[in-house]
C-alpha distance (Angstrom), angle and dihedral (degrees) to the residues before:
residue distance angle dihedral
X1 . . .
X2 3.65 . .
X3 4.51 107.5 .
X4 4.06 98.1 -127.1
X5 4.37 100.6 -155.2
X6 3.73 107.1 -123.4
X7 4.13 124.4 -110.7
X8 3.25 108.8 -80.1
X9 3.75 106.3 -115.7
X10 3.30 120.3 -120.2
X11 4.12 115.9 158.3
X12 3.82 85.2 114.9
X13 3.74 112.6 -177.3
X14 3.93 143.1 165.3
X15 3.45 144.8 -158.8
X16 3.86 127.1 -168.1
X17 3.90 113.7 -131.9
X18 3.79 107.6 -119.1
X19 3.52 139.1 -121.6
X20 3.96 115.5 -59.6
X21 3.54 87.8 14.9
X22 3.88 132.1 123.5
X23 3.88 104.4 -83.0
X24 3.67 88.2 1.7
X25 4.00 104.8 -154.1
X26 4.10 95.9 24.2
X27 3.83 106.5 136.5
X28 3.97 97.1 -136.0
X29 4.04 108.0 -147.3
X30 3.92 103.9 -135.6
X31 3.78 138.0 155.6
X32 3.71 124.8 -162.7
X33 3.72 138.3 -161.6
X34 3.85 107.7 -161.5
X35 4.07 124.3 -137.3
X36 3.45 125.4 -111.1
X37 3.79 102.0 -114.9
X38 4.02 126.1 10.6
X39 3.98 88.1 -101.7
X40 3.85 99.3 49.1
X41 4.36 104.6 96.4
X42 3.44 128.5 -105.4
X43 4.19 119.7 -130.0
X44 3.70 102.0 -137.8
X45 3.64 107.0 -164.5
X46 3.94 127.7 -148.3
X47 3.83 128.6 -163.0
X48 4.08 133.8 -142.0
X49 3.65 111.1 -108.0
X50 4.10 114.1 -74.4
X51 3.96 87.5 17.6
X52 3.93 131.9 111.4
X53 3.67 139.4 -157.5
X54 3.48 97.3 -90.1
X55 4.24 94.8 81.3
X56 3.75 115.0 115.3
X57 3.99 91.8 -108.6
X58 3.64 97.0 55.2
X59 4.22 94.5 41.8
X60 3.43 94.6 40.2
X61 4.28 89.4 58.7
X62 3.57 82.2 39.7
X63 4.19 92.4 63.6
X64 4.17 88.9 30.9
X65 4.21 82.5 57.9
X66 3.49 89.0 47.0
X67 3.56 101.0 53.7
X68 3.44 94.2 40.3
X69 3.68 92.6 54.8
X70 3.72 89.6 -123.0
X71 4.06 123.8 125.1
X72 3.68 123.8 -95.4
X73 4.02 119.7 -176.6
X74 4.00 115.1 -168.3
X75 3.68 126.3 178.7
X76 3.55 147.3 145.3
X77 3.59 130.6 -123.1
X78 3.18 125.5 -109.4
X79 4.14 119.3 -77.3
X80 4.37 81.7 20.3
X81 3.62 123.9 102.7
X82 3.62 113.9 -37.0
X83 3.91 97.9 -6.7
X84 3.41 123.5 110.0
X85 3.87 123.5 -113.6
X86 3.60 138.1 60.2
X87 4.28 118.6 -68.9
X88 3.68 83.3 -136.2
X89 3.74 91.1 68.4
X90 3.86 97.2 45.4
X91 4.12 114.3 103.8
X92 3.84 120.1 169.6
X93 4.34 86.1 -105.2
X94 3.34 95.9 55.3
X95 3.63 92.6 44.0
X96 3.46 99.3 44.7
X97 3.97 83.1 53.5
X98 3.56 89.1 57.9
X99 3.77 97.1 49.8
X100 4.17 88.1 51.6
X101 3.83 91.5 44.7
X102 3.97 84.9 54.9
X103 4.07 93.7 39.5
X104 4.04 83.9 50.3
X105 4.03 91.9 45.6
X106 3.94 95.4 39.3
X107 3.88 116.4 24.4
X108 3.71 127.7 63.5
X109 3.55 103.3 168.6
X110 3.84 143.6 54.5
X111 3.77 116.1 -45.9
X112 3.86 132.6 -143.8
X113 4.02 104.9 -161.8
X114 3.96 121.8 -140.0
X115 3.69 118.6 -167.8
X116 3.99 124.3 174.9
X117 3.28 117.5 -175.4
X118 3.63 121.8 -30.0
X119 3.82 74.7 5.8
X120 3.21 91.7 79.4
X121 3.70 102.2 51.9
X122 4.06 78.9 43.8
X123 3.95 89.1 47.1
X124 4.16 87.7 64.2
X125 3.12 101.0 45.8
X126 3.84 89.5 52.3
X127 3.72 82.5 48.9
X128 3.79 95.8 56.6
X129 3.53 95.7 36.0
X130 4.32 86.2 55.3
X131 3.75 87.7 50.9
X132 3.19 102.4 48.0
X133 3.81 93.9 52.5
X134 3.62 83.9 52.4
X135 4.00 101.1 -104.6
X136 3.52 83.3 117.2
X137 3.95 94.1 123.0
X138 4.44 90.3 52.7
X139 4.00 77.6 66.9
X140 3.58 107.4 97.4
X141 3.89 97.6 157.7
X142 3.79 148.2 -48.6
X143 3.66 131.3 -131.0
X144 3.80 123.2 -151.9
X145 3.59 122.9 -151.7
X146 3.86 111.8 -171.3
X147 3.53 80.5 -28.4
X148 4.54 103.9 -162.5
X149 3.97 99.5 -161.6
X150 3.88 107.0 174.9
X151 3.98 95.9 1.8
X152 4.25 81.5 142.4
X153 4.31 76.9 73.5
X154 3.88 99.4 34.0
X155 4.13 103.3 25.5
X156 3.96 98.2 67.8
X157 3.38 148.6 61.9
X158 3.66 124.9 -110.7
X159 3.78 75.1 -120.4
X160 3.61 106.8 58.8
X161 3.97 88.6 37.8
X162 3.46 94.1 62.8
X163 4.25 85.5 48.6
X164 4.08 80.4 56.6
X165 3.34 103.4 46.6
X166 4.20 87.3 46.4
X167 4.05 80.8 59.6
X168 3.95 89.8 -105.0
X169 3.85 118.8 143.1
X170 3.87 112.6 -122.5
X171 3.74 115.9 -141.8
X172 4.10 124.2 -162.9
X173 3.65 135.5 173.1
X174 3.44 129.3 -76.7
X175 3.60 118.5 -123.2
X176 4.09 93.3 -179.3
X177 3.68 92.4 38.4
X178 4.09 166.7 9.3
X179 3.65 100.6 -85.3
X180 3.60 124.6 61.8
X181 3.89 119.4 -111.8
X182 3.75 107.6 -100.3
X183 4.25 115.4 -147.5
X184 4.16 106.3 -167.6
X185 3.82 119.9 -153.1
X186 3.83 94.1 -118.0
X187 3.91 91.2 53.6
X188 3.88 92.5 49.8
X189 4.07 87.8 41.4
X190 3.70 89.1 56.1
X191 3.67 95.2 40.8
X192 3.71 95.1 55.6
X193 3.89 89.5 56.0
X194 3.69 86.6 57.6
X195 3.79 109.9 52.7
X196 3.17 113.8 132.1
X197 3.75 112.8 -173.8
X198 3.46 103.7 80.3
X199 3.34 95.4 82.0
X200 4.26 144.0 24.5
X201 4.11 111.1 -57.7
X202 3.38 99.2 -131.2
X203 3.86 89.4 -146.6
X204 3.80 125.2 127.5
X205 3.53 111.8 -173.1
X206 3.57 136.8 104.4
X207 3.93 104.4 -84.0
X208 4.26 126.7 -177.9
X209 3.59 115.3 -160.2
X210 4.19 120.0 -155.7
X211 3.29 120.0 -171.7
X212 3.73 136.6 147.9
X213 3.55 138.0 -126.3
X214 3.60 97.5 -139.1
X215 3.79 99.9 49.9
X216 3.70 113.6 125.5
X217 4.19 99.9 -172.8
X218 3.64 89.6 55.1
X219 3.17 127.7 34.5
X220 4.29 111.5 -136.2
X221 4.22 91.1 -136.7
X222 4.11 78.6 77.6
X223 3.26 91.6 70.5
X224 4.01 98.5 39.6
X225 4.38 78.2 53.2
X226 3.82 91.9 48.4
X227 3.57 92.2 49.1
X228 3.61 89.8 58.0
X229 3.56 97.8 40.6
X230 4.23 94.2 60.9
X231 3.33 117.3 88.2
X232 3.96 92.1 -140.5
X233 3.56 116.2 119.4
X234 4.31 84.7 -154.6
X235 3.73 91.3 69.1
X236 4.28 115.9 143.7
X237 3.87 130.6 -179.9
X238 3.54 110.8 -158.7
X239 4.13 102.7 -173.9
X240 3.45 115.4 -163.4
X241 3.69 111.6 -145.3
X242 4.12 93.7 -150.0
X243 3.45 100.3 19.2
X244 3.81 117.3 129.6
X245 3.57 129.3 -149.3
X246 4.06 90.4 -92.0
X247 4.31 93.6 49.4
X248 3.60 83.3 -165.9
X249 4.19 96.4 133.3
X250 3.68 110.5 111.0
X251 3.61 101.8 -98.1
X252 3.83 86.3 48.1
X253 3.84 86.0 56.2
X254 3.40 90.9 44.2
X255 3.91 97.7 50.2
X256 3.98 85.4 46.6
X257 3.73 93.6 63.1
X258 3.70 98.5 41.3
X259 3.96 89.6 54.1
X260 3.79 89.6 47.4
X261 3.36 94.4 45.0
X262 3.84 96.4 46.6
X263 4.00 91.9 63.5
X264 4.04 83.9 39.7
X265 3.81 81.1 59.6
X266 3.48 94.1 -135.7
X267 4.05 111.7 133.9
């Protein structure tokens, strides 16, 4: 079978966070395919940390929404991709405040939450915030790719947290690129009031976790831990034996949109 390269997708939109808001004045880069009817769901998209909407997970749900006639929201946060700000700004509350501002100012219907990566962690506390506002009921699942809840408490060395807690920025290597991954003190502060795995994840939907075997950023017994750590009886770990930390290979792809699709409940 011959791989066809997706549309590139170009609906690019923004929307500037208002007044008493979370980053009030960011211009949030988004793009939105809208559903069919007000009661079809809405794929809400959520990207690892330094990432954007333009990876091959998030535009290949994108075109899947599309031609399903099904929503899709994509966006980045603010100081990523085409967002304004400055990365060194960006913690997981503040962005998670910018993805329910956008939710609140672009989705009216049921949701089906995506998180990969730090988008996962990011996709749960969404999740909880949406509950406890009582938009519990728009939830109709969440899928988590490699999701990397609490990798402020897991992701470091003793080392370099004691350089973050001294207000030093800690700088790694960049397996996808040039320049080394920065992590700023006020990122890791604000992560570390976040974590959620210590304790029962007092979320009830039905949740799929992906991970693979073979992914060195995040290691897959997160997953297993998160599984455990939901309250959700309609919990599944799909391991994939050769999956990398990306799970961007076709069949990776294609597992992806059958799992998201599944709590869309579209066959």
């Amino acid at each position: 079978m011959t791989k066809t390269a997706p549309t590139p997708v170009t609906d690019l939109r923004f929307f500037t966070m208002p007044a008493m808001a979370s980053g009030e004045g960011a211009r949030i880069a988004h793009r939105l395919t809208p559903p069919k009817d007000r009661n079809a769901p809405t794929i809400v998209f959520l990207p690892g940390y330094m990432s954007d909407m333009g990876g091959s997970k998030a535009t290949m749900l994108y075109h899947a929404a599309r031609e399903a006639r099904i929503g899709a929201l994509l966006l980045d946060y603010s100081g990523c991709g085409q967002s304004s700000g400055d990365f060194a700004d960006g913690t997981l509350s503040r962005w998670r405040d910018e993805v329910l501002t956008l939710i609140d100012a672009r989705v009216s219907g049921p949701i089906v939450l995506v998180g990969s990566s730090m988008g996962g962690w990011l996709m749960l506390m969404v999740a909880r915030a949406l509950v406890e506002s009582g938009q519990g009921d728009r939830l109709m699942g969440m899928v988590g790719i490699a999701a990397a809840p609490d990798f402020t408490q897991w992701g470091y060395t003793s080392a370099q947290k004691a350089d973050l807690v001294a207000g030093r920025i800690v700088l790694e290597p960049n397996p996808y690129g040039p320049d080394p991954t920065p992590t700023h003190p006020r990122f890791w502060a604000d992560g570390e009031k976040n974590r959620l795995l210590e304790d029962e994840i007092a979320l009830d939907m039905p949740t799929m976790l992906i991970h693979g075997q073979k992914d060195s950023d995040v290691p897959w017994e997160i997953s297993l831990r998160l599984s455990a750590t939901l309250r959700s009886g309609a919990v599944q770990l799909c391991l994939v034996k050769d999956g990398d930390h990306r799970l961007s290979k076709e069949a990776d792809l294609a597992l992806i949109r059958r799992s998201v699709f599944a709590l869309a409940g579209i066959g």
